[in-house]
N, C-alpha and C positions, 0 to 999 in steps of 0.2 A: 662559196667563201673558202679561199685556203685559209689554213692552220699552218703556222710555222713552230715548231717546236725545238726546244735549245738542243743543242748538238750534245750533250750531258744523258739529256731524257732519250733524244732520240737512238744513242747507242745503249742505255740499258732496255729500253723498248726490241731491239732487234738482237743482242746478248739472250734477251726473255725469251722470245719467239726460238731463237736457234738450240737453245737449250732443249726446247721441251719438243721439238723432232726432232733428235738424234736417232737415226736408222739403225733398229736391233736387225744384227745379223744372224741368222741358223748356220754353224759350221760345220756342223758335224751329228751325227744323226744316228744312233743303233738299235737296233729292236731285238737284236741276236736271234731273227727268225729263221735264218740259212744260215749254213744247207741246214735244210731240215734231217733230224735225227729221232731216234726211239729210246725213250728214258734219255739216264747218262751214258753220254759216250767221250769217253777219255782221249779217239783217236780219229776225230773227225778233221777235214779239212780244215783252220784257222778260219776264221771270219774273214772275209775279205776288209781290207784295211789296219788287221793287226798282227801287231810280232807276239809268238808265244813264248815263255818265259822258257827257257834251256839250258839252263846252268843250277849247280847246286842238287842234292839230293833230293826229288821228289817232285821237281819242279814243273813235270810232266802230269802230274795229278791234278790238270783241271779241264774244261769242255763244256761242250753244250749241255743241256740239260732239256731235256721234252716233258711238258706235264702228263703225259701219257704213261710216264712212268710211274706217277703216284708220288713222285717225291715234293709235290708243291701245286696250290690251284692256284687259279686264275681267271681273268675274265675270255671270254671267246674271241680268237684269232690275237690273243697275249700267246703264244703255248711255250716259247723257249726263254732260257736265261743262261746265262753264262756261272759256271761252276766251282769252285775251287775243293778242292781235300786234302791237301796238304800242304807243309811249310815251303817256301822257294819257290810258288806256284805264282803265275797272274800272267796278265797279257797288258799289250802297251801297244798304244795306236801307233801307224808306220809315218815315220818320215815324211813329211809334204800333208798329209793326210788334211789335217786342221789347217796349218798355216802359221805365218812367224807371230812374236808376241811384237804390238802394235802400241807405242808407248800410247798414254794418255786415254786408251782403251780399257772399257770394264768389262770382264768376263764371266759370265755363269754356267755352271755347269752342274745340270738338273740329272739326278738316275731315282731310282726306284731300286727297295730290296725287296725278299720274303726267304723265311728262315729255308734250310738246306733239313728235310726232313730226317736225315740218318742224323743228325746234327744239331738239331732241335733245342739242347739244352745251351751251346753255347756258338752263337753264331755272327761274329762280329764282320762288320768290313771295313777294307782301307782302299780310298780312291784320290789319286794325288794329280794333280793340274801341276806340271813339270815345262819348265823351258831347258832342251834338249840343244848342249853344246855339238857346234861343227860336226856330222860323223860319229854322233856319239850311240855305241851299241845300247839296244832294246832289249834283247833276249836274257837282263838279268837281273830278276823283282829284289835280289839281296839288298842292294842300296842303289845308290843315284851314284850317272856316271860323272867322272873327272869335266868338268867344265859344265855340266849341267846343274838347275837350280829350282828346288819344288818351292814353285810360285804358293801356293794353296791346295789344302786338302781335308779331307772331311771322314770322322773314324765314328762308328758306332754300333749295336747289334741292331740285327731285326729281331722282329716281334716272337717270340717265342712259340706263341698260339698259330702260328699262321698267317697271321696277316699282312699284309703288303703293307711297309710305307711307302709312300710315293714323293716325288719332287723333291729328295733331300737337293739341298743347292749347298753350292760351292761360289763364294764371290770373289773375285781377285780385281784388285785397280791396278794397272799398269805404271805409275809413277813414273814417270819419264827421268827424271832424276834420280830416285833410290835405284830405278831396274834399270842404268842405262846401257851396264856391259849385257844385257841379257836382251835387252832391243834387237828383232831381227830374227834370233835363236827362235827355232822349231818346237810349238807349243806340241804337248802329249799330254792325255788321258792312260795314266797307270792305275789298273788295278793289283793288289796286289793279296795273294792266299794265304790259307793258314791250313794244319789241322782241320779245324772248324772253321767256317767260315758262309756267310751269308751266300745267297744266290741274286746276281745284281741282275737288273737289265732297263732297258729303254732312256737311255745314256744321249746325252745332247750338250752341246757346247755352241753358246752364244755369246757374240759381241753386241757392246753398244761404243761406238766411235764417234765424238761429238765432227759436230758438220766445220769443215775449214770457218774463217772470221767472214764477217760481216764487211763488205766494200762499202764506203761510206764517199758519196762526191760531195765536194763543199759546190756551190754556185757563188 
C-alpha cells in the first residue's frame, strides 16, 4: 500500500530528519604533550601550530609545564600543560590552523584547567574564540588586532585544591547576519596570561554545520 503524505508534513518530516544528523566536526585538537620537557620550561620549542605571545613586558613568561616537576597531578600519559606567569603572556593558534568562521555554524570549544602550584592562591584563566582579520599579527595577547573580532570566550579560576576542571565549553552560533563581515575570517584559539594564572590543556575546537536543504521532486 503506498501512503501519500501532504507536501507540508512531508517537508517538516525531512527539516526533522536533516536536523538531527548534522555532522560534528574535530578542528582542532591539543594535548600540549610536545616536545616533551622537565618541569617548567620557559624556552622550549612553541607547540607546533601556535604563535607565542612577544610583545609587551614579560610576555615571554609562559611554556610548557611537565608534571614531573611537582607543580600539578594528573592522570597517566595527561603529563604536560601549557603555562603562563606573567602579565602580556599567551599564545594563539596560527593562521590556517582551525579554519575560517562558517556562517550558520555552531562552535564549541572544550579545555580543561588545574591550578599553577607556585600560584595556588590565585589562579584565573582567559580563553577567547577570535575571528582573525586578513593578516592580522598573533604575537600580541594585549588586545585584539585592527579588523579582528572575539567571537566568544570563557574566564574563570581553577580549583585552588588541585583539582582539575575539565570540559569547560565555550559555545558560539555563527549568525550569518549579525557576523556577516566576519564570514570567511581565520577562526583562533587565544589564551591569554597573567601574573597568576591557571595551567590549561587538552584544548579542542568543534563544528556542527547543518546539512545543505532537503531536494524535494513533485510527480
Amino acid at each position: 500500500m503506498q501512503i501519500t503524505l501532504p507536501l507540508s508534513l512531508s517537508l517538516m518530516l525531512a527539516s526533522s530528519m536533516n536536523l538531527s544528523s548534522n555532522p560534528i566536526n574535530e578542528l582542532f585538537v591539543e594535548d600540549f604533550e610536545f616536545p616533551v620537557v622537565s618541569g617548567y620550561d620557559e624556552q622550549p620549542p612553541t607547540p607546533a601550530g601556535w604563535v607565542s605571545a612577544a610583545q609587551g613586558f614579560g610576555s615571554g613568561r609562559h611554556g610548557l609545564n611537565n608534571k614531573d616537576g611537582g607543580d600539578f597531578t594528573a592522570p597517566a600519559g595527561n603529563d604536560q600543560v601549557i603555562c603562563f606567569r606573567y602579565t602580556n603572556s599567551g599564545i594563539t593558534t596560527g593562521e590556517g590552523v582551525i579554519g575560517p568562521l562558517i556562517g550558520d555554524a555552531t562552535y564549541t570549544v572544550t579545555f580543561d584547567v588545574v591550578a599553577d602550584n607556585p600560584n595556588t592562591t590565585a589562579t584565573p584563566y582567559t580563553v577567547r574564540l577570535i575571528a582573525f582579520g586578513p593578516g592580522a599579527a598573533r604575537d600580541d595577547c594585549r588586545s585584539t588586532p585592527a579588523g579582528s573580532t572575539i567571537l566568544a570566550s570563557s574566564t574563570g579560576n581553577a580549583q585552588t585544591n588541585g583539582s582539575w576542571t575539565t570540559s569547560i565549553t565555550i559555545t558560539f552560533y555563527a549568525d550569518p547576519t549579525t557576523y556577516a563581515a566576519e564570514l570567511g575570517n581565520d577562526l583562533g584559539i587565544r589564551m591569554i596570561g597573567n601574573s597568576n594564572t591557571a595551567n590549561i590543556d587538552n584544548v579542542k575546537v568543534m563544528d556542527d554545520i547543518p546539512p545543505a536543504g532537503t531536494v524535494v521532486t513533485l510527480h
